[in-house]
N, C-alpha and C positions, 0 to 999 in steps of 0.2 A: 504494500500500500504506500503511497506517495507521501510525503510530507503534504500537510495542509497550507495552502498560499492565502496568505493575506491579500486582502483587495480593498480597496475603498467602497464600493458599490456594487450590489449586484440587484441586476435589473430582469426579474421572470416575466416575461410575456412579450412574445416579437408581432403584436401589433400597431397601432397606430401610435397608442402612447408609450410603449414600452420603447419604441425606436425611437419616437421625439425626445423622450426624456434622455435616453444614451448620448443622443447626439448634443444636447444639453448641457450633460456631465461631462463627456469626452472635450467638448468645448472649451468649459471651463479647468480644464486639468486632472478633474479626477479619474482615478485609475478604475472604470469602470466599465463593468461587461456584463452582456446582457444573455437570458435562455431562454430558448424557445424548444418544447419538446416535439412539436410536429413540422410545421412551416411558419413562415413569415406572414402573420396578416389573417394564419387561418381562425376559424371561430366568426368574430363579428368583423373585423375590418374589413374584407372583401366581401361580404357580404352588403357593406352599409351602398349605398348608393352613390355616395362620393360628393353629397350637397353640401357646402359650407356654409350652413344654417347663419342667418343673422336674426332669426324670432319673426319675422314678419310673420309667414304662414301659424305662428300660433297666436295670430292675432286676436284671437277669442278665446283662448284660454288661461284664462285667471291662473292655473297653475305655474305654470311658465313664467308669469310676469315679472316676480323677483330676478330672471334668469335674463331675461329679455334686456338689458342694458351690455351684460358681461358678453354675449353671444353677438351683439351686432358689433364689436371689435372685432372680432375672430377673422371674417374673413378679409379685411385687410392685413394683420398678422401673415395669413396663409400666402397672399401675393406679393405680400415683401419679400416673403421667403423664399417665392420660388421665384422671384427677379433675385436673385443670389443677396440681398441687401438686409433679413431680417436675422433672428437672433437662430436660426438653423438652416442651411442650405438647400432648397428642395428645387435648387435649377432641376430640368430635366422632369419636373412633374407635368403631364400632359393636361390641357386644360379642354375637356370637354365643351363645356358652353361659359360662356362670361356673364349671362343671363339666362333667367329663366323664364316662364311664361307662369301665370295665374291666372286657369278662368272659371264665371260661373256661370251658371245655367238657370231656364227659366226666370221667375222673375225674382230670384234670389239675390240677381247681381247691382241691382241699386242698395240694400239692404250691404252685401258683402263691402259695396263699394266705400258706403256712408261709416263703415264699423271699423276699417281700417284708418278709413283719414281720421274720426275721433281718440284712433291709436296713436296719432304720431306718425306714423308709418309712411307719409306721403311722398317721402325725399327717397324713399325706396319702392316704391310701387305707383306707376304711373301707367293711363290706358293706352292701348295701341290703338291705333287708327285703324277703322276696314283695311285699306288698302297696304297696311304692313304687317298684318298678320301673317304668322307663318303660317307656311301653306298645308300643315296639319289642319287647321282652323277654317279652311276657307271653302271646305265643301257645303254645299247648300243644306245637310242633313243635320250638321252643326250648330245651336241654338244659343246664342250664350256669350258673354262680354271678357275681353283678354286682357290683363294687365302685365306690362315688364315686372319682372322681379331681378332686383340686383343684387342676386347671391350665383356666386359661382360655380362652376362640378367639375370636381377632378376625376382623374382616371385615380382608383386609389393603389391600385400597384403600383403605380409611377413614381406614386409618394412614397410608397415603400420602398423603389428601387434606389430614389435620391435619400433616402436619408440610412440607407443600410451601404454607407462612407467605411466602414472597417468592417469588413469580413470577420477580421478575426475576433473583433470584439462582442459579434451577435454569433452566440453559439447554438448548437441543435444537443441538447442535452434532458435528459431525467433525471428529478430526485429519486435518490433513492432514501435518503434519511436526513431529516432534518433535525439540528440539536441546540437546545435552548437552557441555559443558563443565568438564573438571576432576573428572568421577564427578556433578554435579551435573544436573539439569534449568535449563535457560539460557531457555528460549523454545520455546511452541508456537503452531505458526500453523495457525488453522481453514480447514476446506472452505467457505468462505463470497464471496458476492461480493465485498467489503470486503474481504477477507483481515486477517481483526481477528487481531491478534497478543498474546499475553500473557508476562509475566513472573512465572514464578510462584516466592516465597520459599521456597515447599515444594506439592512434589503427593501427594496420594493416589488411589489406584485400587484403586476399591470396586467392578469393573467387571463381578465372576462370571468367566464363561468368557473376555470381553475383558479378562482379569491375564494370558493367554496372551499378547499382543500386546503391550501395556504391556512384559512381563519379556522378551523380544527388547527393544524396542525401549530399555532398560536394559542389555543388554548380557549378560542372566541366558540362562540354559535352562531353556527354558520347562515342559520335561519332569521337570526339578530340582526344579521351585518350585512345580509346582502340578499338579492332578489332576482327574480328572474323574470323576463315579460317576452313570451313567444310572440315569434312573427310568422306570418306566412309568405313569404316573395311570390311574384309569379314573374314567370316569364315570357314572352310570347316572342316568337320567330319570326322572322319574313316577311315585317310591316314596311310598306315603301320610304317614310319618313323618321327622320330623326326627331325627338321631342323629349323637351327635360319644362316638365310643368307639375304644377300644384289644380286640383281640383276641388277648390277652396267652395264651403257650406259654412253657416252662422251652428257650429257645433267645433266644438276644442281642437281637433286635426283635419286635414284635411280630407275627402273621401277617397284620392287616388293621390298618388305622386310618382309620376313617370320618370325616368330616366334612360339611354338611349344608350347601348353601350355595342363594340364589333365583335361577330363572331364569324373569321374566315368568311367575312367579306359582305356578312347580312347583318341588317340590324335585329338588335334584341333588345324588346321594350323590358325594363327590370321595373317592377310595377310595387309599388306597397302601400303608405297610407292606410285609412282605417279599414283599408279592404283587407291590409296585414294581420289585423288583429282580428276582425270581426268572425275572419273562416279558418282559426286555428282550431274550434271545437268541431267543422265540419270534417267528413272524410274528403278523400284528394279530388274522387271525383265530383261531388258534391261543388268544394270548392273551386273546382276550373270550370263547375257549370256558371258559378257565381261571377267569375272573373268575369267570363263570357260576356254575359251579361251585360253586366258594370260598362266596359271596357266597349261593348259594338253599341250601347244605348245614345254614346257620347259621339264616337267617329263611325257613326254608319258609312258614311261612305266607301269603305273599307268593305272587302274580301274577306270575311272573317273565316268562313268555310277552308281556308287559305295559310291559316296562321297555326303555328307550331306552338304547342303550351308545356313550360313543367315549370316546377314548384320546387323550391328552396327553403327549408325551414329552418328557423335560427332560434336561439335564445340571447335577447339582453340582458347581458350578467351587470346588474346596479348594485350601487351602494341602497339599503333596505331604506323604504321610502313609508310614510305613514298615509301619503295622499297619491301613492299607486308610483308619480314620476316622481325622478329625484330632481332637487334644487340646480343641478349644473356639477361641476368635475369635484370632486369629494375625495380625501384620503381618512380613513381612520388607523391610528397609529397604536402601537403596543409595543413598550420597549424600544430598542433600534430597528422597525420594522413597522412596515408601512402598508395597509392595500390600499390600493389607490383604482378608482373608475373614473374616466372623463366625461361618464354617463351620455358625450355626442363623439363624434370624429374629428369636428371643427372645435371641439374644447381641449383637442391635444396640448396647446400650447398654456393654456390655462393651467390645466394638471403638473406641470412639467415646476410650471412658477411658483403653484404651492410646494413641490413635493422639493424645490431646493431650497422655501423659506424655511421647512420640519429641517431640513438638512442640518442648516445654518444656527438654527436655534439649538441644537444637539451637540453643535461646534466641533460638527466633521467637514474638514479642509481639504480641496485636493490635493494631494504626493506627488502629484506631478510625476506619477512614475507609469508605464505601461505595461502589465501581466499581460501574457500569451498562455493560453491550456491547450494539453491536448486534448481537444475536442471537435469535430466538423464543424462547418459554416452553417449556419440554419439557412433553407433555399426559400425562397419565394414560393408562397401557397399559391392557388389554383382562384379564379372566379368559378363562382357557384354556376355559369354559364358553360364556361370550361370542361363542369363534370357532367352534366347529364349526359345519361347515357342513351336516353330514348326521349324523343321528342312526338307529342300526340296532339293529333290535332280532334276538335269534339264539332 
């Protein structure tokens, strides 16, 4: 067995915040390295849709509101960053759309329209004109008023591939035993042949659904500390246009929210909203008859007989919420050790700012020094598009 290496930080979870935060640390000088036991992003970040939320779309819901200030920074943070100029480098992140579109239907859309500008919201949500609607919208079976929205979509593996800057420091590893002394984290020894052992000065776990396992293995309840809120994705194949919108109703989220992403060369509409949540209790096919529905009610114009469907189901692992969402990026700390949720994707950088103020206040300093383990590169996960294996049309 190896001698145990001391480290400044180690960081469990290779998705969106577990890599922002690395590249944070590494930044700043600490000798810090990150595990990931499957791939890069797998769980919830390639999954997420790649919106860089500013709260606009939760314009109706009272939940959000406290959250609604800290979220519309976010995504200028994210475009500094990927103009090489903010506080982590994310040049080379592909930027889907720079806008997005918000419509409604029926005669909801004076109601939607008048409940936004009472938000505030007006310097970020403005109407399009007939004549510059994108041409999603402009079939005559389409019913219903379009607004710009000024939140951007990344590709999020891009974001994953820019900010996974050292190989060597995002590793592909298992615990196999975690050891705690005095409320602190003492020593973890990997699943590996070697049995590479580390000492870490402080840990964080940015893990998603694996903060279940971490908070046992802290000594917490796991039930206490964190939550879980299933989604249903859908996906649909072979739609002629590209479209990244919100299908905004005077009800807390919104009913759809589309996103337009390539696969070998066709579009695939990545669909969620409360149509996410509302068909997690139904069977698959129940709910692609639902999609169905939803989905050809809005763009008749549309081939639907035509369109390729499957379904992606995820869980959002949160910090435990009394009012179902959480407030925004959250750590709860015990000892030298941290789990941390950004509870959105666009709150990475958020998460990152608290998790070095706990740092600082603990009066752990970078070493300025760099550890190498023997352990593999953790590789970039897969889009939930990526795997399906059978595509059905209903």
């Amino acid at each position: 067995m190896r001698d145990a290496v001391e480290i400044d930080v180690a960081v469990f979870g290779g998705g969106i915040a577990g890599l922002w935060l690395l590249n944070r640390l590494r930044g700043l000088g600490f000798d810090a390295l990150l595990f990931e036991n499957t791939a890069l992003g797998s769980g919830q970040t390639l999954a997420a849709q790649g919106i860089l939320h500013s709260g606009v779309k939760y314009a109706f819901d009272s939940v959000l509101g406290t959250t609604a200030q800290t979220l519309s920074t976010m995504p200028k943070i994210w475009l500094e960053c990927m103009a090489g100029q903010g506080e982590v480098d994310l040049q080379g992140t592909q930027l889907l759309a720079e806008n997005q579109c918000v419509f409604t239907t029926g005669g909801l859309a004076s109601r939607v329209a008048s409940a936004i500008a009472a938000k505030a919201f007006r310097s970020s949500f403005e109407p399009i004109a007939r004549e510059d609607l994108p041409e999603v919208f402009r079939g005559r079976g389409f019913k219903g008023e379009v607004f710009r929205l000024q939140e951007p979509v990344v590709a999020t593996k891009s974001a994953l591939a820019a900010l996974n800057r050292w190989p060597a420091a995002a590793l592909r590893a298992s615990i196999r035993e975690l050891l705690r002394e005095g409320g602190d984290v003492v020593e973890i020894l990997f699943d590996d042949a070697g049995e590479t052992r580390i000492h870490p000065r402080a840990c964080i776990f940015t893990a998603g659904q694996g903060n279940e396992w971490f908070a046992e293995q802290l000594g917490l309840d796991k039930n206490e500390v964190t939550q879980r809120r299933p989604l249903r994705m859908f996906m649909a194949l072979g739609l002629p246009h590209r479209v990244y919108t919100h299908w905004l109703v005077p009800e807390p989220k919104p009913r759809l929210t589309i996103t337009t992403h390539d696969l070998n060369g066709e579009n695939v509409w990545y669909i969620g909203g409360n149509l996410a949540e509302k068909t997690c209790q139904l069977d698959r096919a129940d709910a692609l008859r639902t999609a169905y529905s939803e989905l050809s009610s809005v763009f008749s114009e549309f081939d639907w007989t035509q369109v390729r469907w499957a379904i992606h189901d995820v869980n959002r692992a949160e910090p435990a919420a009394n009012r179902l969402l959480p407030q925004g990026a959250a750590i709860k700390t015990i000892g030298n050790a941290a789990l941390a949720w950004p509870a959105k994707l666009v709150l990475a950088p958020a998460l990152a700012s608290q998790t070095l103020q706990w740092l600082e206040q603990r009066g752990i300093s970078p070493s300025h020094k760099t550890t190498e383990l023997p352990l593999p590169a953790a590789a970039l996960g897969l889009y939930p598009w990526e795997e399906v294996r059978e595509w059905t049309r209903l």
